[in-house]
TIDRENLO-673141 format. One record per atom (N, C-alpha, C): residue in three letters; atom name; x, y, z. Coordinates in steps of 0.1 Angstrom, whole numbers. Example, Ala and Ser with C-alpha at 12.3 -4.5 7.8 and 13.67 -1.06 7.14 Angstrom:
<rs>
ALA	N	132	-57	78
ALA	CA	123	-45	78
ALA	C	132	-33	78
SER	N	128	-22	71
SER	CA	137	-11	71
SER	C	129	0	79
</rs>
This chain:
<rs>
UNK	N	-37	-234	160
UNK	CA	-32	-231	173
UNK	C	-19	-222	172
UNK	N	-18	-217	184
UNK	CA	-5	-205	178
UNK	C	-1	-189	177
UNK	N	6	-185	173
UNK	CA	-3	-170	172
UNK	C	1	-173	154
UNK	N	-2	-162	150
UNK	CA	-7	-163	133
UNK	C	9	-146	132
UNK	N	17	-152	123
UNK	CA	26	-139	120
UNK	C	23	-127	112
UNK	N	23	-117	115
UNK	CA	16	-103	110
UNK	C	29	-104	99
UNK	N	25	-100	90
UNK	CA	34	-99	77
UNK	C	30	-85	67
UNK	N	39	-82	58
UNK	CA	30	-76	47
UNK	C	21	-82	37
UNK	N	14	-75	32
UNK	CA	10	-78	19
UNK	C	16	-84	8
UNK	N	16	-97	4
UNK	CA	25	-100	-8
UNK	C	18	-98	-21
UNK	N	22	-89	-26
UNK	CA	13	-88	-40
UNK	C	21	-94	-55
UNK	N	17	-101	-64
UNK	CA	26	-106	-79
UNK	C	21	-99	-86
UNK	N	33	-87	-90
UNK	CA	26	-79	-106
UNK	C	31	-89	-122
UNK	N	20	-89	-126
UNK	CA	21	-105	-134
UNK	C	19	-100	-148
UNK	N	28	-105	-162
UNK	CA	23	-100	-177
UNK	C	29	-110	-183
UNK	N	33	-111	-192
UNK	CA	31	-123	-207
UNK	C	51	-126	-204
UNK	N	58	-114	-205
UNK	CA	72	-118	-205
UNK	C	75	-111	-192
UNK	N	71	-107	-183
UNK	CA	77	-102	-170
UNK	C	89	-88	-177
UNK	N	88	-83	-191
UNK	CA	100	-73	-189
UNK	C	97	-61	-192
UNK	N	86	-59	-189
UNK	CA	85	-41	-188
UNK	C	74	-36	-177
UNK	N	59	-40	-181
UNK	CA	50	-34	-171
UNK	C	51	-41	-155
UNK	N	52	-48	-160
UNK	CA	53	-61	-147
UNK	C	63	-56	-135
UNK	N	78	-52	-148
UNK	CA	87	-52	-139
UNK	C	87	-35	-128
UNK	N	83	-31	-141
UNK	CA	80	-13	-132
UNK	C	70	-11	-120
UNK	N	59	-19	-122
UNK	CA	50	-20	-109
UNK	C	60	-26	-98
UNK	N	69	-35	-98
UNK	CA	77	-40	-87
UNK	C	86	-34	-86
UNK	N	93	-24	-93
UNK	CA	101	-15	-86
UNK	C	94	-5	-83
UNK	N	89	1	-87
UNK	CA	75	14	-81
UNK	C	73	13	-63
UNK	N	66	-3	-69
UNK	CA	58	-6	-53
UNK	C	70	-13	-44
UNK	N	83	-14	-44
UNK	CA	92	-16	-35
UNK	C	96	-6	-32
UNK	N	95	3	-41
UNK	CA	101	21	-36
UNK	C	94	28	-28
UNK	N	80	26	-33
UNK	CA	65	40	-25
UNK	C	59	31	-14
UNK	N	60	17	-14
UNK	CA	47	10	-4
UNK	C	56	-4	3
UNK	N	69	2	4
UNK	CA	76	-8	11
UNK	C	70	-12	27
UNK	N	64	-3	31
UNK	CA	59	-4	49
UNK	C	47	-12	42
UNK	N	41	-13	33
UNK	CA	29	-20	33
UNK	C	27	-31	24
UNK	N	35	-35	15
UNK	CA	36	-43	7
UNK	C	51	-50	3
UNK	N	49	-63	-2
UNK	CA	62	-74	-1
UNK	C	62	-75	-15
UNK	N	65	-66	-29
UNK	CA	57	-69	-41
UNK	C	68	-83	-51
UNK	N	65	-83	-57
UNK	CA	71	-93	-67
UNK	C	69	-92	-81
UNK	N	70	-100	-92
UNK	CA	66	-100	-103
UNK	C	72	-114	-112
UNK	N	60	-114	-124
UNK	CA	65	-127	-125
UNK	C	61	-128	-143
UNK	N	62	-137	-151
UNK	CA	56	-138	-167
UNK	C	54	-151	-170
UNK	N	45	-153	-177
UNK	CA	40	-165	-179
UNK	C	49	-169	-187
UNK	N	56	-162	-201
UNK	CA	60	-165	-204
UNK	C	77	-157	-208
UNK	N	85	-158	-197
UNK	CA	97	-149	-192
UNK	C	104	-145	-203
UNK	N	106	-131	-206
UNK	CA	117	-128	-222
UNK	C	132	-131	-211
UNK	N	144	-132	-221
UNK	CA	152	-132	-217
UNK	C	163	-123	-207
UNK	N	155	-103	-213
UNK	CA	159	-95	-203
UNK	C	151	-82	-200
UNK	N	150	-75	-188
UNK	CA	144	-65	-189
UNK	C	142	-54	-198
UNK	N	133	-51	-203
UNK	CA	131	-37	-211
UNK	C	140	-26	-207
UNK	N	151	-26	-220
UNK	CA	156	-12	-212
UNK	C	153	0	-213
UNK	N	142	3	-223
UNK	CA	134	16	-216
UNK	C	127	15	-203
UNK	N	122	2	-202
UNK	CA	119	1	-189
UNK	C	131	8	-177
UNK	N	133	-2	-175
UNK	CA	151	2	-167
UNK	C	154	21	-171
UNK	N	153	28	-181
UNK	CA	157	37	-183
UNK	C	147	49	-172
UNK	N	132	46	-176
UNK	CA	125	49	-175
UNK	C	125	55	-160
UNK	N	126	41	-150
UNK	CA	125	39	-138
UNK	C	137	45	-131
UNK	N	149	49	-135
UNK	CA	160	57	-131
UNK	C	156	73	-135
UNK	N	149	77	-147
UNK	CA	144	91	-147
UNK	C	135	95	-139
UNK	N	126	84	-138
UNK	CA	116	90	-130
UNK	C	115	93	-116
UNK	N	119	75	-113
UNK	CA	122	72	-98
UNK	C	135	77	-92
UNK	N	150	74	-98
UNK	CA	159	72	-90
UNK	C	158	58	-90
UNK	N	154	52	-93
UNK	CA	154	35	-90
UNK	C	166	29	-104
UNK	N	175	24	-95
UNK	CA	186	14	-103
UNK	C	179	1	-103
UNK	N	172	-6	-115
UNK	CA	167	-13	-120
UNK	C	175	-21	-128
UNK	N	185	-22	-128
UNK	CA	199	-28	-139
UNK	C	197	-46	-130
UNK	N	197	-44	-122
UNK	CA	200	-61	-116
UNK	C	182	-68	-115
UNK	N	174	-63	-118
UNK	CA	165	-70	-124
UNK	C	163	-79	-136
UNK	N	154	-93	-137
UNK	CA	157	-99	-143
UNK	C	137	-107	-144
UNK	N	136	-113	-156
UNK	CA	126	-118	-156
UNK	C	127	-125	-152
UNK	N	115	-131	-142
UNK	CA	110	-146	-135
UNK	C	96	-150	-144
UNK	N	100	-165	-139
UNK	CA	88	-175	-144
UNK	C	78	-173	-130
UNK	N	65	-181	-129
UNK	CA	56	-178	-120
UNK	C	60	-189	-114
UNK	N	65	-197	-115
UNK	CA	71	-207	-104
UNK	C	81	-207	-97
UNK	N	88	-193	-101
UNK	CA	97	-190	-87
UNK	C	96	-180	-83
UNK	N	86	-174	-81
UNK	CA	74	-163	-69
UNK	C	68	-174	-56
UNK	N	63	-172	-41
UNK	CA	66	-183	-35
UNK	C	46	-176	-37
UNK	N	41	-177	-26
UNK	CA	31	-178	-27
UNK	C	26	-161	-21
UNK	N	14	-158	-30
UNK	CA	12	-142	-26
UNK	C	-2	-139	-25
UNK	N	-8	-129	-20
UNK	CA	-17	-122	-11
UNK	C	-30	-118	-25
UNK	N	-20	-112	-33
UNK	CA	-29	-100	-43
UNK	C	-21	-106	-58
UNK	N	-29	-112	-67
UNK	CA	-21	-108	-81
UNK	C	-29	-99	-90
UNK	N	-20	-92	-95
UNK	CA	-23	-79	-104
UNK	C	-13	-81	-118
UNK	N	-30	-86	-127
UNK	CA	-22	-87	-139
UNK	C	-24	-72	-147
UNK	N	-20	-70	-157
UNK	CA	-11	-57	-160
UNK	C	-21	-53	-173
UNK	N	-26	-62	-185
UNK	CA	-38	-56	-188
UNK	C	-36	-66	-201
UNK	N	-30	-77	-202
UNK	CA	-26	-83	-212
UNK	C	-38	-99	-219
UNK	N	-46	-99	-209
UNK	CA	-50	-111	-208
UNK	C	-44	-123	-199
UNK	N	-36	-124	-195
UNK	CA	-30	-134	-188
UNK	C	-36	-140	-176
UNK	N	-34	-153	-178
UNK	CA	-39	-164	-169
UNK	C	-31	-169	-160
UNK	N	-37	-170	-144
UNK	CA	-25	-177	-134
UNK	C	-29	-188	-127
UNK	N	-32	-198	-138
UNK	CA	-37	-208	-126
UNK	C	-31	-216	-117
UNK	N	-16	-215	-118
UNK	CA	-5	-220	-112
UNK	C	-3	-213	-101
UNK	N	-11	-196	-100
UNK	CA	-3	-185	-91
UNK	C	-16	-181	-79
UNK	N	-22	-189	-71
UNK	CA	-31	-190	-64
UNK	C	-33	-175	-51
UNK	N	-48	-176	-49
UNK	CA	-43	-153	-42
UNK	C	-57	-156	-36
UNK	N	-60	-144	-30
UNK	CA	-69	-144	-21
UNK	C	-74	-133	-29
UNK	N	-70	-126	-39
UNK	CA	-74	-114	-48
UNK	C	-69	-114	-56
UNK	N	-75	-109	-71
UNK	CA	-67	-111	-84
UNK	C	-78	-92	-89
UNK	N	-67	-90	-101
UNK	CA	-76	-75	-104
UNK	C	-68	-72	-114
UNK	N	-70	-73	-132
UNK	CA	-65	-65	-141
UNK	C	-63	-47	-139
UNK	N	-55	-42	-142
UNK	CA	-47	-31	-144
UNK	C	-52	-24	-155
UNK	N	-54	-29	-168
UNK	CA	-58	-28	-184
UNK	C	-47	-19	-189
UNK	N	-34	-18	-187
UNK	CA	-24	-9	-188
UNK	C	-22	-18	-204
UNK	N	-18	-6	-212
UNK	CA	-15	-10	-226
UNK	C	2	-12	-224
UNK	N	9	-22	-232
UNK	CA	20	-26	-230
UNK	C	28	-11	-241
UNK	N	37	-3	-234
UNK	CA	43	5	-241
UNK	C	58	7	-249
UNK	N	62	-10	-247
UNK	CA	71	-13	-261
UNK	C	76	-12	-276
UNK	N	79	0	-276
UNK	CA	88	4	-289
UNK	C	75	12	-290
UNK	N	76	21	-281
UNK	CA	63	35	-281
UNK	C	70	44	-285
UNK	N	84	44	-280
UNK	CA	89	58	-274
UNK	C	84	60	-258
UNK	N	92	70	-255
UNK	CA	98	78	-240
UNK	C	83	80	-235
UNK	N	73	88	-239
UNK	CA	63	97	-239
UNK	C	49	85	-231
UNK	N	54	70	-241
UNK	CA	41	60	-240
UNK	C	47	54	-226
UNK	N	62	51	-222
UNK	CA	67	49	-210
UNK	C	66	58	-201
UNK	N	66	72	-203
UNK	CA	66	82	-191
UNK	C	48	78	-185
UNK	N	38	77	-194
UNK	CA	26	78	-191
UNK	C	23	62	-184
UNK	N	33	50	-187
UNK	CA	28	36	-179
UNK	C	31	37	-167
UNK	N	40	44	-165
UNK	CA	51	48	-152
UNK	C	43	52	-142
UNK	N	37	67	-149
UNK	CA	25	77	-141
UNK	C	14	70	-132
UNK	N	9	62	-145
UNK	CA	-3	49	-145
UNK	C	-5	42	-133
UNK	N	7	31	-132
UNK	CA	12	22	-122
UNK	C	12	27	-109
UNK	N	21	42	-113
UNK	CA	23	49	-99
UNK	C	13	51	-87
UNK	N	2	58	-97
UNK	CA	-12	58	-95
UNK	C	-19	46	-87
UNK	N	-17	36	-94
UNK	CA	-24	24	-91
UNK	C	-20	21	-76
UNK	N	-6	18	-77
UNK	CA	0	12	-65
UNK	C	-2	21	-51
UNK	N	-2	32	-55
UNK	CA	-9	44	-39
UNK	C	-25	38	-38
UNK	N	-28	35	-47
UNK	CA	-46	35	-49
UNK	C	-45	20	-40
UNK	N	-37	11	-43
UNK	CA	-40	-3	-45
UNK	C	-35	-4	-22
UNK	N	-23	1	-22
UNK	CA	-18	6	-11
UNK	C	-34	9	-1
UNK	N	-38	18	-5
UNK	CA	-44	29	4
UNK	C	-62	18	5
UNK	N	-63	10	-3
UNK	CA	-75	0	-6
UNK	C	-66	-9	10
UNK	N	-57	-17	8
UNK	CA	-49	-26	15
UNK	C	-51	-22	31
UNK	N	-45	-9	31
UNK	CA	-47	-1	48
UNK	C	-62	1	54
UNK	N	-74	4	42
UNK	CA	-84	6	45
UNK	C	-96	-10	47
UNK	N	-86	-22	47
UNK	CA	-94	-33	42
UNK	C	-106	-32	38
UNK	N	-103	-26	25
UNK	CA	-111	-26	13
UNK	C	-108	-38	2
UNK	N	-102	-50	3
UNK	CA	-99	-58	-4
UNK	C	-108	-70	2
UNK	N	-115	-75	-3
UNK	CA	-119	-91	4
UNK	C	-107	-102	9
UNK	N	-105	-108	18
UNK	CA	-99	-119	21
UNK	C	-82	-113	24
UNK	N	-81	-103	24
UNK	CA	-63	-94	24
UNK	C	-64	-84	34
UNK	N	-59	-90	46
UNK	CA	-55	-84	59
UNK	C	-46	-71	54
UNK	N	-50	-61	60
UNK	CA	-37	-46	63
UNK	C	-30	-52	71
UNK	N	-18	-49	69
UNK	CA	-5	-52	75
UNK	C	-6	-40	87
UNK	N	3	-47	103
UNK	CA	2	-39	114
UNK	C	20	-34	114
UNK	N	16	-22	106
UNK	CA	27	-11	107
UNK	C	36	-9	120
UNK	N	45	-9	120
UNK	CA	53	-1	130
UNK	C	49	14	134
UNK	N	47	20	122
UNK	CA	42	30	123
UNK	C	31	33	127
UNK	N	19	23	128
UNK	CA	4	25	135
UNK	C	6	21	150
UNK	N	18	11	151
UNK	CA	17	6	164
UNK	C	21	19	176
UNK	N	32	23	168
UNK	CA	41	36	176
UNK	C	27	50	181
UNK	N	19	47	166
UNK	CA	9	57	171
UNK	C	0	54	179
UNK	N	-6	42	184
UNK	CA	-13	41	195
UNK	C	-7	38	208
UNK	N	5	39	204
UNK	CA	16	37	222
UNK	C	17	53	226
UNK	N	6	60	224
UNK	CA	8	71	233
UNK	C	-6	75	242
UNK	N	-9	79	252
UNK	CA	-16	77	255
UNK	C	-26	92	253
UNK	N	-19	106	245
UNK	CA	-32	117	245
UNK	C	-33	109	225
UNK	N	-29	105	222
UNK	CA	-34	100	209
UNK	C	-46	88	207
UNK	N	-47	82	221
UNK	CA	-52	70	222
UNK	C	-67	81	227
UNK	N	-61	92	235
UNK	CA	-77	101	240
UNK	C	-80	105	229
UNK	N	-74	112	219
UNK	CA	-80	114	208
UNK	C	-89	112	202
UNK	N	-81	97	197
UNK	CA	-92	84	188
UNK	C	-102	84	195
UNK	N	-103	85	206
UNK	CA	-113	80	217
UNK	C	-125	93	215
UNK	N	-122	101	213
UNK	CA	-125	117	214
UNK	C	-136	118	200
UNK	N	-126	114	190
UNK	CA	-133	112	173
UNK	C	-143	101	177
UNK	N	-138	92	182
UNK	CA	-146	79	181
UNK	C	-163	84	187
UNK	N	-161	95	197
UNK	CA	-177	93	201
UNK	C	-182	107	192
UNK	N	-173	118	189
UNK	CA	-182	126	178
UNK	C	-178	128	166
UNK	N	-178	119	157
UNK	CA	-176	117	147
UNK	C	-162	129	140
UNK	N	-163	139	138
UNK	CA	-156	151	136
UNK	C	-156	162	143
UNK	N	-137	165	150
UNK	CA	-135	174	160
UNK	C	-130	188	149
UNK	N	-130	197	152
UNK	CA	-121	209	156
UNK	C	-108	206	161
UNK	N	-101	207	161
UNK	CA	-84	209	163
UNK	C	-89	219	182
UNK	N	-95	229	179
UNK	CA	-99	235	192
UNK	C	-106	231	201
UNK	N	-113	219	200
UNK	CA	-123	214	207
UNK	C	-113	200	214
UNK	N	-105	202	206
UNK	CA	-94	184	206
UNK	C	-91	191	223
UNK	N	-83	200	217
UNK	CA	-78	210	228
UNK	C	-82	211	241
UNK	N	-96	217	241
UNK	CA	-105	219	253
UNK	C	-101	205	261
UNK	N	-98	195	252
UNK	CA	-100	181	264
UNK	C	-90	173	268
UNK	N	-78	180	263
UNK	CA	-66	177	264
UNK	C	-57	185	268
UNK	N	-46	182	281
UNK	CA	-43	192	283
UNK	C	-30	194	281
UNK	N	-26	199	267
UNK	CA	-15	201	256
UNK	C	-20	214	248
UNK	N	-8	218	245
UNK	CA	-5	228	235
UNK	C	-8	231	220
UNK	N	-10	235	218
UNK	CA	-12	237	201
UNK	C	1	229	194
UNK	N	14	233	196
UNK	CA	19	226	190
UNK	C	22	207	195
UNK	N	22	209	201
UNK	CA	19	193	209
UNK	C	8	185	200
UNK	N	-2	194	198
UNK	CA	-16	183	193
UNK	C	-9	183	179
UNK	N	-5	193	171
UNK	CA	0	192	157
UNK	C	9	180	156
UNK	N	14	178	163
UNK	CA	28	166	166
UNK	C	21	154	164
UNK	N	10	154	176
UNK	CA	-1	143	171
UNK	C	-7	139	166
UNK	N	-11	150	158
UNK	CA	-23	148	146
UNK	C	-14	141	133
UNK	N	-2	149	130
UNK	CA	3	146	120
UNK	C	9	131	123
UNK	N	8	124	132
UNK	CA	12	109	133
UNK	C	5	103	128
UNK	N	-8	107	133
UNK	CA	-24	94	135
UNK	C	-27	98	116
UNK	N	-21	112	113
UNK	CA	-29	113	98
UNK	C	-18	103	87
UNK	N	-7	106	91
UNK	CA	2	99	86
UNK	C	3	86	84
UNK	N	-5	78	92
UNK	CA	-4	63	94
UNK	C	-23	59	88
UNK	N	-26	69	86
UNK	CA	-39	69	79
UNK	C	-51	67	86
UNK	N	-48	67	101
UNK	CA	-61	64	114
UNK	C	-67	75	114
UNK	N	-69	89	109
UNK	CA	-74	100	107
UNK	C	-74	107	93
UNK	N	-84	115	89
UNK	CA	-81	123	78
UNK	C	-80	134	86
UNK	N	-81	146	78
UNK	CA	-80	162	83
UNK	C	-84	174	68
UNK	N	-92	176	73
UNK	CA	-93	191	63
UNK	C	-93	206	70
UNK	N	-94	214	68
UNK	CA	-87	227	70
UNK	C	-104	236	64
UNK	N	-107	244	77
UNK	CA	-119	251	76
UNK	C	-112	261	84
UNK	N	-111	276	74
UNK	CA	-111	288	79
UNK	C	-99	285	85
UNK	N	-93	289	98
UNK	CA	-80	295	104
UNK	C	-81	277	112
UNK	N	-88	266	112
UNK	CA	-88	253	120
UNK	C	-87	245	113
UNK	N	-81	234	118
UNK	CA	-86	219	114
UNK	C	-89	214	120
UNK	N	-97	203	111
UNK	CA	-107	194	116
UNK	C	-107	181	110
UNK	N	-108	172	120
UNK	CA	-102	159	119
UNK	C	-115	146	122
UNK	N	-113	137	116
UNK	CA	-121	122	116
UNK	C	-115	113	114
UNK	N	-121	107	125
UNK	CA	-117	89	126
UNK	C	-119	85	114
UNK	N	-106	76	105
UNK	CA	-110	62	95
UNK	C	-116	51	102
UNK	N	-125	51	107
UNK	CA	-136	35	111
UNK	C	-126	26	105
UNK	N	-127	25	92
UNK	CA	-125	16	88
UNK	C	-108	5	86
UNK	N	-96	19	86
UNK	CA	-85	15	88
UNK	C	-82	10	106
UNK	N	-93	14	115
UNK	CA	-85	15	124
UNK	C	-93	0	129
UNK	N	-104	-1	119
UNK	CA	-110	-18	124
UNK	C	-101	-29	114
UNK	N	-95	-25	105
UNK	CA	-88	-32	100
UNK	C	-72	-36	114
UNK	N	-68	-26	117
UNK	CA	-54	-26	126
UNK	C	-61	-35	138
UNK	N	-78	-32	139
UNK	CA	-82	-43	154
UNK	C	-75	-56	149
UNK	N	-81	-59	137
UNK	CA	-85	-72	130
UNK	C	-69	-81	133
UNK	N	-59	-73	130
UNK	CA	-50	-72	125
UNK	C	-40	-79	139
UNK	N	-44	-67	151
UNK	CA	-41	-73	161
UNK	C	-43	-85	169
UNK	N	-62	-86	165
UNK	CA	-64	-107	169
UNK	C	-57	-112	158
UNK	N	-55	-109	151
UNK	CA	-46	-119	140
UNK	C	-28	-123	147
UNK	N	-25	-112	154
UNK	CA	-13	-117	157
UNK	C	-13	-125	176
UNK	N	-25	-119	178
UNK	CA	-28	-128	192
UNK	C	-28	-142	188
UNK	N	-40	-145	177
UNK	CA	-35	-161	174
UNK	C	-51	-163	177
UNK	N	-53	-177	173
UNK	CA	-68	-183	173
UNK	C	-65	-190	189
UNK	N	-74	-187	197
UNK	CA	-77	-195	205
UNK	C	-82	-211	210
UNK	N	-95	-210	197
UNK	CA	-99	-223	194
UNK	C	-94	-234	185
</rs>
């Protein structure tokens, strides 16, 4: 009974001592996927301090000051959404999830610069991928979080004719958007680049137009998302 609180995603990036891959996926993914994810990290078995190629790594690449990071044990992570172990073997039977998914990232400790610039890249990768799965509920059992940013986009009402527009012919023309709306070229650009932004549309570019399609599937996720915060009735 209730309403149910819309939250982010809490994901634990999880490895053997929590001080290098582990920790760079959690600064990564608090930097690029903060609107969509609550990340953490944790080690079965915690070293005493961060990798400081790690930490070096993560200021060249990112801009990310990584100095007040510290390893954690898995028992003081509270409870999370998605665990993502890192490629080590490691076991979380303590760290319970609605999704679990190895990484297979080779640990890049006393590699050199070259073996860390490429874990960095890796992760980076992963976490847009892992992000862009999350928005699309492509995850079993792990709600997409209801953005500020998705909400703001459907509080308008020619954005709302839009969706409505894609929704019955699959893919418009930017010109055809037009025909049925009664706004400007740059007006619709305003709009498009909201709905594409928040990921409720794609868009490709044919000749001197673009042309745009409903994500089905993100935007049944944001329904889902919405009875989730109305709350169970029964």
């Amino acid at each position: 009974m209730g309403s149910k609180p819309v939250r982010k995603v809490r994901v634990a990036f999880v490895c053997t001592h929590n001080a290098c891959r582990s920790q760079i996926a959690e600064a990564i993914a608090r930097e690029l996927a903060g609107a969509s994810l609550e990340p953490c990290s944790a080690g079965t078995h915690p070293a005493e301090r961060v990798n400081a190629d790690a930490i070096r790594v993560l200021q060249r690449r990112h801009g990310i000051d990584a100095t007040g990071m510290h390893p954690k044990a898995l028992a003081e992570i509270e409870q999370v959404d998605v665990v993502v172990t890192m490629g080590c073997g490691v076991r979380c039977p303590a760290l319970p999830c609605a999704y679990r998914e190895d990484w297979g990232l080779e640990d890049p400790t006393g590699k050199g610069d070259e073996a860390f610039e490429a874990c960095a890249r890796a992760i980076e990768e992963r976490v847009c991928d892992l992000v862009r799965r999350i928005d699309r509920a492509e995850i079993p059992g792990v709600s997409a979080p209801l953005s500020a940013e998705v909400m703001r986009a459907l509080a308008d009402e020619n954005r709302l004719a839009i969706i409505g527009a894609l929704a019955d012919d699959g893919e418009l023309c930017a010109c055809k958007i037009l025909e049925r709306l009664d706004i400007g070229q740059s007006t619709l650009s305003h709009h498009m680049k909201i709905l594409v932004d928040c990921s409720l549309v794609t868009a490709r570019k044919d000749g001197r137009w673009m042309h745009y399609r409903l994500d089905r599937r993100r935007l049944a996720a944001v329904g889902a998302a919405i009875v989730a915060l109305a709350g169970d009735e029964g």
